[in-house]
N, CA, C and O atoms as CSV, one atom per row, in Angstrom:
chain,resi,resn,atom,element,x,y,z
A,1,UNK,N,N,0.839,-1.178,0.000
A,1,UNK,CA,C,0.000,0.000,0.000
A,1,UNK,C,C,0.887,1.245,0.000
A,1,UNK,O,O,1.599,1.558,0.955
A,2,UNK,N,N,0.786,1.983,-1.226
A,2,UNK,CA,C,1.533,3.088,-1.020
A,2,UNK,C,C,0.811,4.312,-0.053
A,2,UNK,O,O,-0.407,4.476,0.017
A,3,UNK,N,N,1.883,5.172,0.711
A,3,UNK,CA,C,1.201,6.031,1.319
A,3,UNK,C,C,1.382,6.969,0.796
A,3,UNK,O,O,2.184,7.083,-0.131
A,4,UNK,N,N,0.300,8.374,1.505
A,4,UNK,CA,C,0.701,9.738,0.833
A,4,UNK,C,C,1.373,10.708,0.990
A,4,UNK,O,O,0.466,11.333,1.538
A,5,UNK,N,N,2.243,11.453,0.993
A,5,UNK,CA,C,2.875,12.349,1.630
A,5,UNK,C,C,2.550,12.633,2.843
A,5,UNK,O,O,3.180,12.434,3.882
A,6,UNK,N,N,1.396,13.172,2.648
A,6,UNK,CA,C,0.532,14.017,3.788
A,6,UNK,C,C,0.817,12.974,4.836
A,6,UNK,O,O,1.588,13.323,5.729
A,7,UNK,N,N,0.261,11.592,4.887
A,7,UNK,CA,C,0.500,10.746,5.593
A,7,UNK,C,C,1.810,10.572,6.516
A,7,UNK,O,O,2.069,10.789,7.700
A,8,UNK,N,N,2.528,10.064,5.373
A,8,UNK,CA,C,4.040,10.082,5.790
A,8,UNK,C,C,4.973,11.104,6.482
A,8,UNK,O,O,6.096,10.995,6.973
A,9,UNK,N,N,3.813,12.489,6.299
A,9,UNK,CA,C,4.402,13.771,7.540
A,9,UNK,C,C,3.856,13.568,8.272
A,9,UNK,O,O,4.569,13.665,9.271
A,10,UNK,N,N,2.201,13.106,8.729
A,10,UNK,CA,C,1.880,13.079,10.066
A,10,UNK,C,C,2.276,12.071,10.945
A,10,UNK,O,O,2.064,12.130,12.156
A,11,UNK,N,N,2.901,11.057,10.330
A,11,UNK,CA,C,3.462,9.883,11.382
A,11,UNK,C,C,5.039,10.552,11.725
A,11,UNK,O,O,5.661,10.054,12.663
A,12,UNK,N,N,5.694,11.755,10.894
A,12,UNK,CA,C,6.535,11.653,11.159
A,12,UNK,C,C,6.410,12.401,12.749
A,12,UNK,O,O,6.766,11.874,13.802
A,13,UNK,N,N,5.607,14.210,12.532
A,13,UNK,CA,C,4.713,14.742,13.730
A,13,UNK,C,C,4.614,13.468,14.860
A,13,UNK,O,O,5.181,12.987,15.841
A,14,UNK,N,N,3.848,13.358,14.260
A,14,UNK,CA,C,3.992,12.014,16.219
A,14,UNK,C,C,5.211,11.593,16.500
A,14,UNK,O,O,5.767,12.135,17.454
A,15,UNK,N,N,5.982,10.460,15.702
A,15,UNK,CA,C,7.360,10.598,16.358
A,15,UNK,C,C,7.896,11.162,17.137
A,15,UNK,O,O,8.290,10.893,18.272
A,16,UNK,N,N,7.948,12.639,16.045
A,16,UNK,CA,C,9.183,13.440,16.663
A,16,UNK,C,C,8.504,14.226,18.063
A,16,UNK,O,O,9.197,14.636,18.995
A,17,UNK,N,N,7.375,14.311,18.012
A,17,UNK,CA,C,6.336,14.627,19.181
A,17,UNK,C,C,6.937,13.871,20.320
A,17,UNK,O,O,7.497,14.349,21.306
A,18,UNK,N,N,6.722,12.549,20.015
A,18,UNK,CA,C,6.988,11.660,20.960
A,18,UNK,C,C,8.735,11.856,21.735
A,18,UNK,O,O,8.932,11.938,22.947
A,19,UNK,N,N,9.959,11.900,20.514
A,19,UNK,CA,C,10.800,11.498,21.585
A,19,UNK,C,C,11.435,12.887,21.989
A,19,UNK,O,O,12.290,12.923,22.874
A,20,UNK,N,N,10.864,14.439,21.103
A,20,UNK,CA,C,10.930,15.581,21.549
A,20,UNK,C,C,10.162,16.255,22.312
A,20,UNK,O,O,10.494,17.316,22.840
A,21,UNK,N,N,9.004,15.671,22.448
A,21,UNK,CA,C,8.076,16.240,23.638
A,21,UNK,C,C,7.045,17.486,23.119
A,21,UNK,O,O,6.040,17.875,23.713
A,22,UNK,N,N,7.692,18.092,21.599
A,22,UNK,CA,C,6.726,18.766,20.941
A,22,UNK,C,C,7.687,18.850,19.228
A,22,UNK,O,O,8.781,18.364,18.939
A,23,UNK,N,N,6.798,19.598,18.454
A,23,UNK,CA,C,7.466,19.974,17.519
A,23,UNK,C,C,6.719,21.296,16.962
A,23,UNK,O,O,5.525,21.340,17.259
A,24,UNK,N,N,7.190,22.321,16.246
A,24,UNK,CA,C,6.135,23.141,15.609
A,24,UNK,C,C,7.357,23.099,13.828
A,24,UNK,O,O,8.562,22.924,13.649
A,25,UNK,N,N,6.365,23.321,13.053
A,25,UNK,CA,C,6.632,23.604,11.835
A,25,UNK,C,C,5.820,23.999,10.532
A,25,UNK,O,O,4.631,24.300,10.642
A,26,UNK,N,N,6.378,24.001,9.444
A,26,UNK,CA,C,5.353,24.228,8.129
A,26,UNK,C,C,5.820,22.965,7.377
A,26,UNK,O,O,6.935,22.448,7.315
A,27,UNK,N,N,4.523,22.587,6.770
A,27,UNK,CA,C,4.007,21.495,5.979
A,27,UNK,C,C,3.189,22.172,5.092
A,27,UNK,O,O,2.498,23.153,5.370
A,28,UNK,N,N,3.352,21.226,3.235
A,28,UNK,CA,C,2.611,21.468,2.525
A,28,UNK,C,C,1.338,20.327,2.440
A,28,UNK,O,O,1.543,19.114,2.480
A,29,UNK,N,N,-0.071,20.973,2.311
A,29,UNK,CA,C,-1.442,20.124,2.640
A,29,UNK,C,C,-1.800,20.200,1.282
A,29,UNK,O,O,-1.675,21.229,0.618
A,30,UNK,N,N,-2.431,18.682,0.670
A,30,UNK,CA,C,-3.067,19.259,-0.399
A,30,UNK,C,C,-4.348,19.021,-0.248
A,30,UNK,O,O,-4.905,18.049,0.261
A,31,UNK,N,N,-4.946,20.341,-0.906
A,31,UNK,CA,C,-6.710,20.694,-1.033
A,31,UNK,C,C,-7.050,19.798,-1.791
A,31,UNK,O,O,-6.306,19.092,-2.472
A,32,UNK,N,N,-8.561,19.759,-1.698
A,32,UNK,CA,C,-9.495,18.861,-2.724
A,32,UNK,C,C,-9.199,18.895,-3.645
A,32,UNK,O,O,-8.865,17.854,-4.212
A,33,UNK,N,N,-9.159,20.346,-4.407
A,33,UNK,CA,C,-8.720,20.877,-5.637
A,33,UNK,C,C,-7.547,20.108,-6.081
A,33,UNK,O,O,-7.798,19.798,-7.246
A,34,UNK,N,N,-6.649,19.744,-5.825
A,34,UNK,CA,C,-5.135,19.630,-6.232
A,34,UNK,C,C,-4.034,20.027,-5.650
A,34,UNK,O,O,-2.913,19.534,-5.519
A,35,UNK,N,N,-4.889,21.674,-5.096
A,35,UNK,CA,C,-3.206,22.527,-4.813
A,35,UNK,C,C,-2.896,22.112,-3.990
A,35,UNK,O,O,-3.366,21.027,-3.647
A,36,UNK,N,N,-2.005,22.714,-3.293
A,36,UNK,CA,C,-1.033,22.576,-1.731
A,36,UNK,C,C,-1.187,24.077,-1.193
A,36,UNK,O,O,-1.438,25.072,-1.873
A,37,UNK,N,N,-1.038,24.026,-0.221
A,37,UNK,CA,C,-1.705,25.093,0.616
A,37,UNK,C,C,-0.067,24.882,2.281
A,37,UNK,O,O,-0.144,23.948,3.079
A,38,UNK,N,N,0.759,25.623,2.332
A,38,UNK,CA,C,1.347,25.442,3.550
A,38,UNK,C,C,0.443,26.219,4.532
A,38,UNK,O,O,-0.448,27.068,4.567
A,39,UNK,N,N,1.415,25.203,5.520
A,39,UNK,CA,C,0.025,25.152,6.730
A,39,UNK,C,C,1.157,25.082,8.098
A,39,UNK,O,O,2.134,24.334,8.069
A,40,UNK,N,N,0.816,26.060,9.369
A,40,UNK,CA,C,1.783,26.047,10.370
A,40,UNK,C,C,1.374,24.892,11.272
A,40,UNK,O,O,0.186,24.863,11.595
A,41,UNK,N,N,2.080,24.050,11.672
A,41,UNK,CA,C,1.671,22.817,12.314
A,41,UNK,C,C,2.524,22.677,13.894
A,41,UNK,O,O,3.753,22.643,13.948
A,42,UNK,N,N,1.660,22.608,15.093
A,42,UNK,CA,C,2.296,22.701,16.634
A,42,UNK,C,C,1.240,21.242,17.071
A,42,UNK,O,O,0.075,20.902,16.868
A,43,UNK,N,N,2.521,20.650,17.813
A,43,UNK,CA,C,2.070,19.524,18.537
A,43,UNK,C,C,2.464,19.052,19.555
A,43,UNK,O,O,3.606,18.656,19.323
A,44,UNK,N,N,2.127,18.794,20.850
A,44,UNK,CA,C,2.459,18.399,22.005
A,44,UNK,C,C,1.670,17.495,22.242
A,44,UNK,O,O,0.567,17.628,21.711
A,45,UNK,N,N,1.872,16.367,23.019
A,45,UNK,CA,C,1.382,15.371,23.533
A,45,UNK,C,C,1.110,15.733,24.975
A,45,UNK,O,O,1.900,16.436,25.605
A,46,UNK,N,N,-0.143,15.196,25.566
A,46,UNK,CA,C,-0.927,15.477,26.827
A,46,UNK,C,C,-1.612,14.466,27.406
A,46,UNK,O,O,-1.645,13.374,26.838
A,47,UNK,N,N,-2.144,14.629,28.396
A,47,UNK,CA,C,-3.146,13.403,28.862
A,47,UNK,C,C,-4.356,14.190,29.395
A,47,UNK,O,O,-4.476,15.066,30.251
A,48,UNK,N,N,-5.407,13.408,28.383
A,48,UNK,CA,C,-6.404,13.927,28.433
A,48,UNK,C,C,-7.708,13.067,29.050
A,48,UNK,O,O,-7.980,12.070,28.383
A,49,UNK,N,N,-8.436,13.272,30.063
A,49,UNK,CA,C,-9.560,12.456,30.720
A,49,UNK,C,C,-8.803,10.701,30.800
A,49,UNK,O,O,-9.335,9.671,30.385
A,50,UNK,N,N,-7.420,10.843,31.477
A,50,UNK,CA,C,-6.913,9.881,31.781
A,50,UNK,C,C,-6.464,8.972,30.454
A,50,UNK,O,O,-6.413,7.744,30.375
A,51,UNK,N,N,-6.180,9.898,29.515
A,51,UNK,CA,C,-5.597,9.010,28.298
A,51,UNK,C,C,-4.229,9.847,28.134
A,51,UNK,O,O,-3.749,10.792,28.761
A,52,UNK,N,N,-3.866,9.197,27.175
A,52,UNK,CA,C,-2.550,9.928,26.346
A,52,UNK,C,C,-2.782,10.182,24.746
A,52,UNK,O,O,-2.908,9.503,23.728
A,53,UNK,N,N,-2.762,11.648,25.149
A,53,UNK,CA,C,-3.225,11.716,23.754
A,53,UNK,C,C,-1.547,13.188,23.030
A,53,UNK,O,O,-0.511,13.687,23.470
A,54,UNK,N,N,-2.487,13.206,21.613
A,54,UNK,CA,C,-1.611,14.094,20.894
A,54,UNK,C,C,-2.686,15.717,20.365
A,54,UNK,O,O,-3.542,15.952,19.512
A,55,UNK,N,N,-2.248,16.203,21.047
A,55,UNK,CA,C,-2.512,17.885,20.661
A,55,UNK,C,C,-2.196,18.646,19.163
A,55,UNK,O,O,-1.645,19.744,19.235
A,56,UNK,N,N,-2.585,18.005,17.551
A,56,UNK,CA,C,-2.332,18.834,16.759
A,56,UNK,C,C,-2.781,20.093,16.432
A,56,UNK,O,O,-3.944,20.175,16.038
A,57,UNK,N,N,-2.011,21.251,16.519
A,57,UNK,CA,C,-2.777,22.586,15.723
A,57,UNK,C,C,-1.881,22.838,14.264
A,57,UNK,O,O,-0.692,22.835,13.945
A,58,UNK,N,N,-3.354,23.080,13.510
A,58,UNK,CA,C,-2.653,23.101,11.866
A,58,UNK,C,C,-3.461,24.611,11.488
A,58,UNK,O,O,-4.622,24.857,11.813
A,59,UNK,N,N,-2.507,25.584,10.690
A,59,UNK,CA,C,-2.834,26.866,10.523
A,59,UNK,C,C,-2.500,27.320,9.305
A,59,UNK,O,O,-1.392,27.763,9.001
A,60,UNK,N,N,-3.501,27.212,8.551
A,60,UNK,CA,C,-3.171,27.595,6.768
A,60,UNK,C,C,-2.342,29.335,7.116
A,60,UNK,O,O,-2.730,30.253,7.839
A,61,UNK,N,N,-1.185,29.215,6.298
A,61,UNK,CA,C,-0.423,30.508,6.135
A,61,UNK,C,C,-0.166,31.069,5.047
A,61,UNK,O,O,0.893,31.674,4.881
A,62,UNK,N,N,-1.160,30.959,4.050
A,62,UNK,CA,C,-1.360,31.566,2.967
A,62,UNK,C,C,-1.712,32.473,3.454
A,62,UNK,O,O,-2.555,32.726,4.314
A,63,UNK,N,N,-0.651,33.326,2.557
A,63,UNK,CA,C,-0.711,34.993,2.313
A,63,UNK,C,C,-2.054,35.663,1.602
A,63,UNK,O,O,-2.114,36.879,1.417
């Protein structure tokens, strides 16, 4: 099964989440349409209602 980019950045996000404790950066997303759209991406891992979870915020930065 090939994967998709997009994919293959958000597993990387968790990783590096995981053995850095957060990460923030820009990633290119692609729209329905086709295009790509960069997008500011912050993630920390938390525990939430007694779980462990992951905190993504994703922020289109088109000008």
């Amino acid at each position: 099964m090939r994967r998709s980019r997009e994919e293959l950045e958000f597993k990387n996000i968790v990783l590096t989440t995981q053995q850095e404790n957060s990460i923030d950066g820009i990633l290119l997303v692609d729209k329905l349409d086709g295009s790509t759209v960069p997008v500011e991406v912050a993630s920390v891992p938390l525990t939430f209602r007694g779980e462990n979870v992951l905190q993504v915020i994703a922020r289109d930065i088109t000008d």
